[in-house]
N, C-alpha and C positions, 0 to 999 in steps of 0.2 A: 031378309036373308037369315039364317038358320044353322047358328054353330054347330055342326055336324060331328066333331071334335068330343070322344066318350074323357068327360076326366075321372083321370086318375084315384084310386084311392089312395090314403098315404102310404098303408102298408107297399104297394106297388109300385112305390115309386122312385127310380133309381135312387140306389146310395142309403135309404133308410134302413133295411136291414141289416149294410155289414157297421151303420151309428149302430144298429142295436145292439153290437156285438163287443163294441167299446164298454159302454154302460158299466160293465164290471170294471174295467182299467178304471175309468174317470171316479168311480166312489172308491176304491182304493187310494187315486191320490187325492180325492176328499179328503179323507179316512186318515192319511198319514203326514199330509203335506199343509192341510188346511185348515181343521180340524187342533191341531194343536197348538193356530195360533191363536186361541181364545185362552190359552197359559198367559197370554202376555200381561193380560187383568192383572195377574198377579205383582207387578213391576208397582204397581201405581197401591200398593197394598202393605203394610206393616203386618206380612205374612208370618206366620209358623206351624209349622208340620203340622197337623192330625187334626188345625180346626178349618173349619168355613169360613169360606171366605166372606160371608156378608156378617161374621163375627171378627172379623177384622178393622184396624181404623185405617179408612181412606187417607193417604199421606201426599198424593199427586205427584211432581215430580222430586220427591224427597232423595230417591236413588240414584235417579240419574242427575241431578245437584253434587250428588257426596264424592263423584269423580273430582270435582273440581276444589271441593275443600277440601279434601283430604292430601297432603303431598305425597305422604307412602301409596294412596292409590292410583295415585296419576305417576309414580315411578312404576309401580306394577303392569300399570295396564300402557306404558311405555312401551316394556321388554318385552310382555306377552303380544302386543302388536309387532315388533320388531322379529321378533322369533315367526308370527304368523306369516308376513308378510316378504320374508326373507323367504324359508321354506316355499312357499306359493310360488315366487320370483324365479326360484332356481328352477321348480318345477316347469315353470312354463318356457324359459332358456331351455333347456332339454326335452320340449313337447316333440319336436321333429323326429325323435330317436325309432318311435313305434312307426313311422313312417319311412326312415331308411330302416328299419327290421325288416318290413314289409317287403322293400325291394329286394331285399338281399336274398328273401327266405325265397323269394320270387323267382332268382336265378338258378335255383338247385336243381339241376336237370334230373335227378334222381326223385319220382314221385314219392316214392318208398320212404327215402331220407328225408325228404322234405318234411313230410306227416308226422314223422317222427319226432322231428324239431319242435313243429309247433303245436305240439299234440306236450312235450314237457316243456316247452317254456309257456306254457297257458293253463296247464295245472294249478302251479303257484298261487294263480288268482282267486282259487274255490279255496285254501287254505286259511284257517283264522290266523289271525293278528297272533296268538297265542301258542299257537303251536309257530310258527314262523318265530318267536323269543324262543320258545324250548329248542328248538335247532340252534340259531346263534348262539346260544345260552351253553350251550355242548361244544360251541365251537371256540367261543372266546372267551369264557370265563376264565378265571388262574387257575383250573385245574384243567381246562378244556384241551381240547384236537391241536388247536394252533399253539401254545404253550406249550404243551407236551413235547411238541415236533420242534420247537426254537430249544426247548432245555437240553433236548437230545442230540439238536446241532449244535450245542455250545455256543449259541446265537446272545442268548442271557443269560443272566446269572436266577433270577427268581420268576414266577410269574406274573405276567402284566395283565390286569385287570380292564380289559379292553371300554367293556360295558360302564365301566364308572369313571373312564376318560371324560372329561366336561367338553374337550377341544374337538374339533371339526365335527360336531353335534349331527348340524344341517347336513353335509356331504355323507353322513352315517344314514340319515332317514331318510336320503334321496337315495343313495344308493340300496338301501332295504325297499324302499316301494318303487322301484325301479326294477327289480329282480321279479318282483311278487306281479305289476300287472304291465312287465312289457308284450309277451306274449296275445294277452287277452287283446290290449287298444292296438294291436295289427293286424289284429280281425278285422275288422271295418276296411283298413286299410287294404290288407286281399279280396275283400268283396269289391272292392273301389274298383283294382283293379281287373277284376273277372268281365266288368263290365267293359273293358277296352276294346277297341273294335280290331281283332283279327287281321281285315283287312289291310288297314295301316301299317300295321307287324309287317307283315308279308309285302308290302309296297316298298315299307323301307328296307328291307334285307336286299330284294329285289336292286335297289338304289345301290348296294354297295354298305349300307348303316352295320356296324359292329353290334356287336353284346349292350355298351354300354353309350352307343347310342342312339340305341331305340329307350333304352332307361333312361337317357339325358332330352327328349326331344318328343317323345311322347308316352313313357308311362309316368313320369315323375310330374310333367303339367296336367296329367288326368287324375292325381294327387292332390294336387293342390286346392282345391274347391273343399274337397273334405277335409284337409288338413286345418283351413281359414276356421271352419264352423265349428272343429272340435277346438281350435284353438281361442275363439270369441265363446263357448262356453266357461270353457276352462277359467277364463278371465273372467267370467262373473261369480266363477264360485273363489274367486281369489281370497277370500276372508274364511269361507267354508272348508278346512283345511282339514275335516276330520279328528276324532279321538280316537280310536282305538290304538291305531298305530304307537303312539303319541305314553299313552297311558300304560301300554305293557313293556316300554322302553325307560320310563321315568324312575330315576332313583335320586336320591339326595343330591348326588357329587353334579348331575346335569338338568337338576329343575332348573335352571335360570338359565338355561340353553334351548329347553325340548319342551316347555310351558308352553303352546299357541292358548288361542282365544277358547276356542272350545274345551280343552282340558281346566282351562282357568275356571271357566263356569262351571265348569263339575266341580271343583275344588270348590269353592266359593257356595254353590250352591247343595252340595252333598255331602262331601269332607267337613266343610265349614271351622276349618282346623288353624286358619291364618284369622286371628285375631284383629293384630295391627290392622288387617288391611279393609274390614269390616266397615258401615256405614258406621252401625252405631257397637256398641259394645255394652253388654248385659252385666250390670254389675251386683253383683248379691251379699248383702250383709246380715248376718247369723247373731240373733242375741236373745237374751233373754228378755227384754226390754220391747214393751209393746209398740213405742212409737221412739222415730229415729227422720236426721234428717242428712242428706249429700252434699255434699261440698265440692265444686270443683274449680280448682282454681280461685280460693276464697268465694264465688257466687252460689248461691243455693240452687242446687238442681230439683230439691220438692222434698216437704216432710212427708214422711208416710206413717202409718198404720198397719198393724198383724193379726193375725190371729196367732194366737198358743199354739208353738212345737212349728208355724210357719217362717218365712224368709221374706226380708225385704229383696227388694227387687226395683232396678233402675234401667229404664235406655237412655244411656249417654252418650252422645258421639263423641268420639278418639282426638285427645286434643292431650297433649306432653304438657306434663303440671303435676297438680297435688288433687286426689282424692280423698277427702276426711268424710268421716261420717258420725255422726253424733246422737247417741241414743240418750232417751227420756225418760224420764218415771215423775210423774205428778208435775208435769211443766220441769224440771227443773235436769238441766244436763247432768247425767252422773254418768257417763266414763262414752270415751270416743276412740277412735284409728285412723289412720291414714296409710296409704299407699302411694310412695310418688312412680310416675310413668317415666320410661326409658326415653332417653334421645338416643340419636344416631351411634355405635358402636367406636369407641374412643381407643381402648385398651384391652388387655389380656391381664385374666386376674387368675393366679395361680393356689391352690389351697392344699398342702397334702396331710393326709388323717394322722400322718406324722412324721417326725422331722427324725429319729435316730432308728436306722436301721440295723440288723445285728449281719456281720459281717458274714455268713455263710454261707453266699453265693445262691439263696433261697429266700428272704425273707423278702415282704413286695410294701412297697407304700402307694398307696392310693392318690393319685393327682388329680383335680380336679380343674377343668378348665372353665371361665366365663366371660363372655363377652360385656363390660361393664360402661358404659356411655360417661360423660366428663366428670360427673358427679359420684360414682360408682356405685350407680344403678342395673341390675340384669337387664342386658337386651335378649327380650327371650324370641325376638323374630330371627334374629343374627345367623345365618348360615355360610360363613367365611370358611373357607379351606387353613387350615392350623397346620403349620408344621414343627415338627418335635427335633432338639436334642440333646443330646447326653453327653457330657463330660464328668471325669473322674472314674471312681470306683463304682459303679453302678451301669446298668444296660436299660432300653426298655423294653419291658418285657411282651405290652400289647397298647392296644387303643380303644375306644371304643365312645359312642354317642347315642346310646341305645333306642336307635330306633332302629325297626323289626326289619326293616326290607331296604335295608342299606347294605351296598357291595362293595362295599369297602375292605381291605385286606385286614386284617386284626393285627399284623405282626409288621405294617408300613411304618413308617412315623410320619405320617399325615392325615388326617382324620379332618372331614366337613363338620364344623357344631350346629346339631337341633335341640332348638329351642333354648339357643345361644349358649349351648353347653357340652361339652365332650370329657375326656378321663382317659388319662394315662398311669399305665403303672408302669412302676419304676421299681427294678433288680435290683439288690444288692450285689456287690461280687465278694471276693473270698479274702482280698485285701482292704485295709481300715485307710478310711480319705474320707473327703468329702464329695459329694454325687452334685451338679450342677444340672438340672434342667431348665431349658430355653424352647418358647415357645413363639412364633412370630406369626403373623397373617398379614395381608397387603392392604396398605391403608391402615393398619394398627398399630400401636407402639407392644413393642417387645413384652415378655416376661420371662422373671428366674425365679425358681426358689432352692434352695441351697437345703439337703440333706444330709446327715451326719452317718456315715457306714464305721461301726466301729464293733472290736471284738467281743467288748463287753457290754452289750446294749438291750443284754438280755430284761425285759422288764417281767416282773408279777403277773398271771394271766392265769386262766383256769383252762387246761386241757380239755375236761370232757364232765359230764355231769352224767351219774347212774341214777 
């Protein structure tokens, strides 16, 4: 018998043309999805910026170890879990939301209105992260729309700096991405239901079924299949919580509220600005002295060797103690330092550039704040909320912790410290007393330092120099 049957060729053959048509999709998510997890080499590497990696020393699991010795890194990466995973949580409690949108936008007999609706609440979703802070940013800042409108109803007395609230962080960035793509994830949801069959609609009206229940009894269970599978994605990206969001909302007063997992890595891996929280820590000693040796904790971490006009250089992993180091000339030690490393944040240590002020309601002293561990050592990770104040003769006149992109009021008496530091100044007023300031944090023991505001406290000084 005699297969009569012409086959096929492949071109010809159902279904391979519109594969071919894929082909570009599927190397794009090569290209972006798959593709970049050959980065991961780099975990297993005693990497640094701008060299090769096969000039690098192989460390194996060196990194993902130092989570577990480190205890400041297993608090960090505590919070940035707890923040990730909280965020995520709420998000997926409220996943239903773009699904009653869907029905409701669904009831508007008005084609007209309708289009309208979902035509600006889906805009939002094309918008960057960035312009969406520049709006908020106008809106609730201390000088912003809503303060303007509360000064003018005599609602407060100054403005509230909305944005550097540390409290209901989470309900801030669920309600900011909640606004941004409810619209868009009810797309799906009206395509869901364009697919419903007519029929039934008209069966049940027929029946005697109201408005809302044909919405309770068959568009809301022709719902639910899509709702299950956007909601079992949703649960597996529950750790993939996105940055953008995350990073154009971050400022000092609510890092330890709005740090997820992914900003952390950028921090860590980009910033590289958190020392403490580091595996290892780069320690560099300057001398004139060709060979030189480290100490940590009385044990020898390695003698080294320089070259002229060069720097020694150590990676030491972060352990609270004493770093010495001891330079040589001809075998024989001639001159050493030492550094000891902070513990946990104990007190408030107060310093001002001077203690006698001249009584005319102008003159400022300088306060400086720091956060100083049992021994009264700098902790320079320390980012505590300080609060200020002032009795006697004296006012404060500002605040400040200078860093760039803190939203912090200048003229509060409360100030967050970076890198376990912040600065108050302190007015004199027009009468002669003594100025008391008082400083407290939670979890701190207090501080005062006592200034002298007096008539004649005019000291020696040079005005101006020609």
């Amino acid at each position: 018998m005699v297969n009569m049957t012409k086959k096929r060729r492949l071109w010809n053959q159902p279904g391979f043309r519109l594969f071919l048509l894929t082909i570009p999709l599927l190397l794009l998510v090569c290209a972006f999805s798959y593709l970049p997890l050959t980065g991961w080499a780099y975990a297993f590497f005693d990497y640094s910026a701008g060299m090769k990696l096969r000039n690098c020393d192989f460390v194996g699991l060196k990194h993902f170890l130092a989570i577990f010795d480190n205890p400041l890194k297993q608090q960090a990466i505590v919070r940035v879990m707890k923040n990730t995973l909280g965020m995520s949580f709420l998000g997926i409690l409220t996943s239903p939301l773009p699904m009653v949108f869907a029905l409701l936008l669904n009831q508007i007999r008005s084609r007209r209105y309708r289009k309208a609706v979902q035509i600006l609440t889906t805009l939002p979703n094309f918008i960057s992260w960035v312009l969406v802070y520049a709006v908020v940013f106008a809106l609730l800042s201390t000088d912003g729309f809503v303060n303007q409108m509360l000064l003018q109803l005599g609602l407060i007395d100054k403005g509230v700096n909305f944005l550097a609230d540390p409290s209901h962080t989470w309900l801030k960035m669920w309600a900011y991405g909640t606004w941004k793509t409810l619209g868009w994830s009810a797309v799906m949801y009206l395509a869901a239901l364009g697919s419903v069959d007519y029929e039934q609609v008209e069966a049940a009206r027929i029946d005697g079924a109201g408005r809302w229940q044909v919405v309770r009894h068959i568009e809301f269970p022709a719902l639910l299949p899509t709702f299950f599978v956007l909601l079992l994605l949703s649960i597996g990206n529950i750790i993939n919580s996105g940055m953008e969001q995350y990073f154009v909302f971050e400022n000092a007063m609510n890092k330890s509220t709005i740090e997820v997992l992914d900003l952390y890595v950028y921090h860590q891996g980009m910033s590289n600005n958190q020392i403490p929280y580091a595996t290892a820590v780069s320690i560099w000693a300057f001398s004139n002295c060709n060979d030189a040796e480290l100490f940590l904790n009385g044990r020898s971490v390695g003698r080294k060797q320089k070259e002229r006009l060069d720097k020694f250089t150590w990676q030491v992993p972060y352990e609270k103690g004493v770093l010495r180091v001891a330079a040589y000339e001809a075998g024989q030690a001639v001159c050493e330092d030492c550094v000891v490393t902070a513990g946990p944040p104990v007190r408030l240590l107060l310093c001002a550039d001077k203690e006698k002020l001249r009584a005319d309601g102008a003159d400022i002293s300088v306060v400086s704040v720091t956060a100083v561990d049992r021994d009264g050592n700098e902790v320079t990770d320390a980012e505590l909320t300080v609060h200020f104040s002032v009795t006697g003769a004296g006012t404060i006149k500002g605040v400040g912790n200078g860093r760039p992109d803190s939203l912090e009021h200048d003229k509060h008496p409360v100030r967050k410290l970076y890198a376990g530091k912040a600065v108050v100044l302190v007015e004199s007023g027009f009468e002669a007393g003594e100025v008391v300031l008082a400083a407290s944090a939670d979890g701190l023991e207090p501080a005062l330092v006592h200034l002298a505001c007096e008539k004649d406290a005019d000291e020696p000084c040079i005005l101006g120099c020609w």
